[in-house]
C-alpha positions as CSV (number, residue, x, y, z in Angstrom):
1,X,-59.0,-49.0,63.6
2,X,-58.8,-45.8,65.4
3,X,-60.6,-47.0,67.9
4,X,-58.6,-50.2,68.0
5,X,-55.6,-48.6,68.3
6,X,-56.4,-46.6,71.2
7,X,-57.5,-49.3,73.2
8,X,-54.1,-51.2,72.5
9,X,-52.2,-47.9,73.7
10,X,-55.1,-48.2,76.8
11,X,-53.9,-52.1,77.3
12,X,-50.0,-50.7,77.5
13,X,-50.5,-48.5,79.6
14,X,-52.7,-49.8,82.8
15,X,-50.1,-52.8,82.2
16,X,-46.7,-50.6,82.5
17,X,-48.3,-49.1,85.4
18,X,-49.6,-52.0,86.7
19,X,-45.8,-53.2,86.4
20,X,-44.4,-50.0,87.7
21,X,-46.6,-50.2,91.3
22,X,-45.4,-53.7,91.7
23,X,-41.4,-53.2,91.0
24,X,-42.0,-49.6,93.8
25,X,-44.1,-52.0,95.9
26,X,-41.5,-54.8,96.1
27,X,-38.7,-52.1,96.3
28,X,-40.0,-50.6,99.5
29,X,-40.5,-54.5,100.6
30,X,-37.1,-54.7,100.4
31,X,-36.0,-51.5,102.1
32,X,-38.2,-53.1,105.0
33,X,-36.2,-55.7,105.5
34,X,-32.7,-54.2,105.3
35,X,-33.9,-51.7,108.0
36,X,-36.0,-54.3,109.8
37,X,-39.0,-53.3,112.5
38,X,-37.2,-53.7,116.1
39,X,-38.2,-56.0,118.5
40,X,-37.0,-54.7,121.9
41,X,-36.5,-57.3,125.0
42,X,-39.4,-56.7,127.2
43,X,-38.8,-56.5,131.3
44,X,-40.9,-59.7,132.1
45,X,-38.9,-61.9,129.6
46,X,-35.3,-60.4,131.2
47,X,-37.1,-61.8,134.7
48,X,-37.9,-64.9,133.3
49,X,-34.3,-65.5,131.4
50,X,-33.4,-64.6,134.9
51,X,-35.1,-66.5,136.9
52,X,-34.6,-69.8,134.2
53,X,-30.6,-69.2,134.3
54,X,-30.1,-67.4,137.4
55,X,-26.4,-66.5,136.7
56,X,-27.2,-64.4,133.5
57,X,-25.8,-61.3,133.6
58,X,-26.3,-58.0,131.1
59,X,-23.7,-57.2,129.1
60,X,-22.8,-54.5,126.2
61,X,-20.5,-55.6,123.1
62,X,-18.5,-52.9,121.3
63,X,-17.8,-53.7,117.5
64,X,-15.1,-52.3,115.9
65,X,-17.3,-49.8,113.8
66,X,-18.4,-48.3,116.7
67,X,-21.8,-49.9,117.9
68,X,-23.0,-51.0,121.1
69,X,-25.2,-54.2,121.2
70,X,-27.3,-54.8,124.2
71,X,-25.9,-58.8,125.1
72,X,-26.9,-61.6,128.3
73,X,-23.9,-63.7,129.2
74,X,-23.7,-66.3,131.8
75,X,-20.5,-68.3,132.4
76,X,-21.6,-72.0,132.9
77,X,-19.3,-74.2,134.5
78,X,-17.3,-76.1,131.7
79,X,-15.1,-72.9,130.5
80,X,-16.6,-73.3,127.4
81,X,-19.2,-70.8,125.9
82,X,-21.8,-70.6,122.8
83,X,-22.2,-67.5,121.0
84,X,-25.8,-67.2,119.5
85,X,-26.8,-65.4,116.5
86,X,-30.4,-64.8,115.6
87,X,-32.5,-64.2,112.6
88,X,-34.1,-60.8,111.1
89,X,-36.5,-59.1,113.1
90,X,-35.3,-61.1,116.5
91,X,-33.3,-60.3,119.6
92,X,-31.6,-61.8,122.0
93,X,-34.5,-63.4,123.5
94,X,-35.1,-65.0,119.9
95,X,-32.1,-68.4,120.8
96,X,-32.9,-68.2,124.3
97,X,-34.8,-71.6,124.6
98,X,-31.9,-73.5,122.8
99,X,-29.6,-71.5,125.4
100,X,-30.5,-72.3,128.2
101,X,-31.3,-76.0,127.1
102,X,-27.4,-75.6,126.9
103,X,-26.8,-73.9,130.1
104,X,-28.1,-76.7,131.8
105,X,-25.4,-78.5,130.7
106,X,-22.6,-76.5,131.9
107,X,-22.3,-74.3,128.9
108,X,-21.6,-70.8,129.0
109,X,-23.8,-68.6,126.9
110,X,-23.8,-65.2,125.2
111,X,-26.8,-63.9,123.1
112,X,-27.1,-60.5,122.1
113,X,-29.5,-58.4,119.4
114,X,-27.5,-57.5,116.6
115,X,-26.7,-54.7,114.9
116,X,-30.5,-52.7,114.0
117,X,-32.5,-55.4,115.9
118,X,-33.6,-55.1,119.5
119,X,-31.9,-52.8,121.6
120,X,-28.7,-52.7,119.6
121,X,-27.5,-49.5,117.7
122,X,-27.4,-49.3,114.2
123,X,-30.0,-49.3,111.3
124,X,-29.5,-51.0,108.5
125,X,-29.4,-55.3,108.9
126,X,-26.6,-55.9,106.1
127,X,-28.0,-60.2,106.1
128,X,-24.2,-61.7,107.2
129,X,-21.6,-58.8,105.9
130,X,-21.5,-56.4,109.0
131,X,-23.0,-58.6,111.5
132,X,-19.6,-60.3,111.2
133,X,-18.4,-57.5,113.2
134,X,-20.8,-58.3,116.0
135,X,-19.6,-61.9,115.8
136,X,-16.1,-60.9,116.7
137,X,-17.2,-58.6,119.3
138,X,-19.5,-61.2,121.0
139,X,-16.1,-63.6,120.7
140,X,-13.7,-60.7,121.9
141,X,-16.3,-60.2,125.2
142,X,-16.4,-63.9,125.8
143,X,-12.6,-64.7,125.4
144,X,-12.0,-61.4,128.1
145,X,-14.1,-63.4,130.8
146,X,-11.6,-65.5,132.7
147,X,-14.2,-68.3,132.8
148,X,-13.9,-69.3,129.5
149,X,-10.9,-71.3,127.8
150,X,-9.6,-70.0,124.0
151,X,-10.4,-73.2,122.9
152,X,-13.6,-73.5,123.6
153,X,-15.7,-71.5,121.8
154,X,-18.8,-72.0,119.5
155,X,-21.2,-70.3,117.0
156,X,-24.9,-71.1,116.8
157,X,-26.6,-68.8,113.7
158,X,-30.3,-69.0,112.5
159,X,-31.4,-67.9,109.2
160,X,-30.0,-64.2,108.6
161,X,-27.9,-64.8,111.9
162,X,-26.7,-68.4,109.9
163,X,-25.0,-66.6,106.9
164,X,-23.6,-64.5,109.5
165,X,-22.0,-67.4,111.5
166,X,-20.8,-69.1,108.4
167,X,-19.2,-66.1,107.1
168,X,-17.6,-65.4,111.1
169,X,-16.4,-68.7,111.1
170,X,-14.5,-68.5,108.1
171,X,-12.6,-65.6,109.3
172,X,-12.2,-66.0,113.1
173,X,-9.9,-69.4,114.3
174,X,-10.6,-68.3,117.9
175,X,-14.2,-70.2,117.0
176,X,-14.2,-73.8,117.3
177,X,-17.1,-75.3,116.3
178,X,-20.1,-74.1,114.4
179,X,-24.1,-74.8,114.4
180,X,-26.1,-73.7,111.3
181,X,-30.2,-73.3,111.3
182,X,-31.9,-72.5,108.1
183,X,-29.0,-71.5,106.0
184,X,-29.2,-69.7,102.6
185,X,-26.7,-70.4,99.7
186,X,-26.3,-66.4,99.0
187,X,-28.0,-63.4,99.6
188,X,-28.6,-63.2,95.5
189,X,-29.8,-66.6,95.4
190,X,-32.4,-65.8,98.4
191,X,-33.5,-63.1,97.0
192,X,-34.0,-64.1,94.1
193,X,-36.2,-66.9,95.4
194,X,-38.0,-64.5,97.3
195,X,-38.7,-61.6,94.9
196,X,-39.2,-64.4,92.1
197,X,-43.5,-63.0,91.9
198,X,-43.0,-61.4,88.9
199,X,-39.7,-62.4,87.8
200,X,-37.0,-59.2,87.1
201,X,-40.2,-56.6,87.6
202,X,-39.8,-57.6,91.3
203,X,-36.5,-58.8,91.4
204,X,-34.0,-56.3,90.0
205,X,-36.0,-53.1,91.8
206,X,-35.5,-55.5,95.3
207,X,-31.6,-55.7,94.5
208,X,-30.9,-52.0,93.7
209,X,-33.0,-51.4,96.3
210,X,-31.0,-53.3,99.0
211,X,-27.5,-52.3,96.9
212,X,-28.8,-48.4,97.6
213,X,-29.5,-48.8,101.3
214,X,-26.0,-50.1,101.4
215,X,-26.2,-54.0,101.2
216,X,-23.3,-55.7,99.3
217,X,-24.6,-59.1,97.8
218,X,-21.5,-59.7,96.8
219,X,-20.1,-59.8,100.1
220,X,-22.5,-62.2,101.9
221,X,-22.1,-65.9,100.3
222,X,-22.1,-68.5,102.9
223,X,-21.5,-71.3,100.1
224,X,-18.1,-70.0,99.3
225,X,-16.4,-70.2,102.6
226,X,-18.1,-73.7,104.3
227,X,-15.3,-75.2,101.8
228,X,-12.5,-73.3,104.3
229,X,-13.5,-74.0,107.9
230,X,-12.5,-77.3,108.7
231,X,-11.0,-79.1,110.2
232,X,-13.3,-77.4,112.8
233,X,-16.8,-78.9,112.7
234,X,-20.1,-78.1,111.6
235,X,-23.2,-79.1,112.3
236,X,-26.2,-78.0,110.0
237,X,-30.1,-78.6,111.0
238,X,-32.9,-78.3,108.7
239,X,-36.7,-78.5,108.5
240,X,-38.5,-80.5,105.9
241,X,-41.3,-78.1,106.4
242,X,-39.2,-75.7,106.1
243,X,-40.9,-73.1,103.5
244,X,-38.7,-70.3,104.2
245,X,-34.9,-72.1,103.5
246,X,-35.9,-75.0,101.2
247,X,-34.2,-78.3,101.9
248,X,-32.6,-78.6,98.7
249,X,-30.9,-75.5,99.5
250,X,-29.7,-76.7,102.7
251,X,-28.5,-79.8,101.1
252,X,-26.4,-77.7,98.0
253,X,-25.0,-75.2,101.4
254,X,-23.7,-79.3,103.3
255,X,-22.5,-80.6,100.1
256,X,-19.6,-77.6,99.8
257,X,-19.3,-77.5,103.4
258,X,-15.8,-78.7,104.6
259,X,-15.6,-82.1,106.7
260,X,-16.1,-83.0,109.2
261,X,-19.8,-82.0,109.0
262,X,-22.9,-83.4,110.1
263,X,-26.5,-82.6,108.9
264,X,-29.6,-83.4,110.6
265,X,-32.8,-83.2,108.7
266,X,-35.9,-82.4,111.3
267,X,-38.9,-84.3,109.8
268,X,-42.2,-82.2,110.9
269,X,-40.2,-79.2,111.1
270,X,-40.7,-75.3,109.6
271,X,-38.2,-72.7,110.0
272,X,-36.5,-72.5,113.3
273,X,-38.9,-74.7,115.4
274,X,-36.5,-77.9,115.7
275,X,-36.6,-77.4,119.3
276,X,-39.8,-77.5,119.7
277,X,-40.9,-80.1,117.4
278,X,-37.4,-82.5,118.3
279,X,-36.8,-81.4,122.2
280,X,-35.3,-84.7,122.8
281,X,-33.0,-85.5,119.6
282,X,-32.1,-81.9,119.2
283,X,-30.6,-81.7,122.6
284,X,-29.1,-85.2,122.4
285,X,-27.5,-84.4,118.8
286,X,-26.5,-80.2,119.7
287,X,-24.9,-81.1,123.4
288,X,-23.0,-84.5,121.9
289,X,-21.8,-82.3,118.7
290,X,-20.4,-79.6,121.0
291,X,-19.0,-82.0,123.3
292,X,-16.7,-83.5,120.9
293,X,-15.8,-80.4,119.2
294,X,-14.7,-78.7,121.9
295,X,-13.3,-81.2,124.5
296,X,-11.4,-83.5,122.7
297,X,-13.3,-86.1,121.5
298,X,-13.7,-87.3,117.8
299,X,-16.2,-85.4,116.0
300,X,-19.4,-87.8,113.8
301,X,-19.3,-86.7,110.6
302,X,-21.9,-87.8,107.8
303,X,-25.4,-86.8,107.2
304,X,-28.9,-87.9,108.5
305,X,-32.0,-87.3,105.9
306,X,-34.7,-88.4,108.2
């Protein structure tokens, strides 16, 4: 019995240890991605966004807490611009395909690294909350350029960067129309998704984890305030391959979104790849969607599952 016993006592404690490296090891996981690796611009791709939009110019945006994000700008020739908004660990070089895709039709475009990504100040990626300020600073540059009309301004936000837009959009009128890639519910309902291995042994240390760096969950739920943006549109694209922002999700994000709305479903698509799997359609369905949101003409609304 002795003998027994002390291997049960044996048993409990490899497995509370076992359970204690996974909630530290999912813990500093999480710290990773709140203070994400930085991906500076590198000087060949600045000659090439150059040399593919020859009218791009640098540009710093000032937020209102004080940081400096590193921004390209170019004008177009419509007075109408597109603010982009890019996911964790990108930069402004992340949206520049879809960009200048919209360049060449007379758009104006502004992409910038966000706050703790690229060359941007700051440290700590807050997944929507913060970022909110870099929104309105990217819309406060834009609206001081006398190329651009007030009236003619829109949001494009992948993944991290598409709870930020969602958020922006709720609180900022000066934006007029808003494109959504990849877009989470909440950040609890992410992460709980993602930190799901071993259930609240890798959940709960991932949440205080992110609450002690300084990220408020509570602040950053895109699902709440779709409900409040129209009648401005929105346009949401998804991936069916998509393993990173599951389709039902999206679907559950569209369904509370205010009308009019659209949503375009990319068949053969993973996360953030709809260009290049749908160049044609997803120029076609983007350039038409901004077109009528911000020059007048009637907006599609509805929803395409294909």
């Amino acid at each position: 019995m002795s003998r027994l016993r002390w291997l049960a006592w044996g048993s409990i404690a490899i497995a509370a240890v076992t359970a204690g490296l996974v909630a530290l090891r999912s813990a500093r996981l999480a710290l990773s991605v709140v203070h994400p690796a930085r991906s500076p611009v590198p000087p060949d791709a600045r000659a090439q966004a150059l040399a593919e939009v020859p009218t791009l110019e640098d540009a710093t945006l000032h937020t209102a807490d004080g940081l400096s994000l590193r921004a390209w700008f170019s004008p177009g020739s419509r007075g109408a611009v597109v603010i982009f908004v890019h996911g964790l660990w990108g930069n402004r070089e992340s949206l520049f395909p879809e960009a200048r895709l919209l360049a060449q039709h007379g758009y104006g475009i502004l992409v910038y690294d966000s706050r703790a990504s690229g060359e941007s100040d700051g440290d700590l990626a807050t997944w929507g909350d913060r970022e909110q300020l870099d929104v309105r600073a990217a819309v406060d540059y834009a609206l001081s350029r006398p190329e651009i009309q007030p009236a003619r301004v829109a949001l494009l936000g992948f993944s991290v960067g598409a709870s930020t837009a969602a958020m922006a959009m709720a609180s900022d009128p000066r934006l007029r129309a808003l494109v959504l890639c990849a877009t989470w519910s909440s950040f609890e309902d992410e992460w709980r998704a993602k930190f799901s291995a071993w259930g609240p042994i890798t959940r709960v240390p991932a949440m205080l984890a992110a609450r002690w760096s300084g990220v408020n969950p509570d602040r950053i739920r895109p699902i709440d305030v779709l409900g409040t943006v129209g009648p401005r549109p929105i346009l949401m694209i998804a991936g069916t391959l998509d393993d990173d922002t599951p389709l039902d999700v999206e679907r559950r994000v569209f369904a509370a979104a205010s009308e009019p709305k659209e949503l375009w479903v990319v068949a053969g698509a993973h996360h953030g790849d709809y260009l290049a799997v749908a160049a044609p359609e997803f120029e076609s369905r983007v350039v038409a969607f901004l077109d009528h949101a911000l020059f007048g003409q009637p907006a599609t609304t509805g929803s395409d599952a294909r």
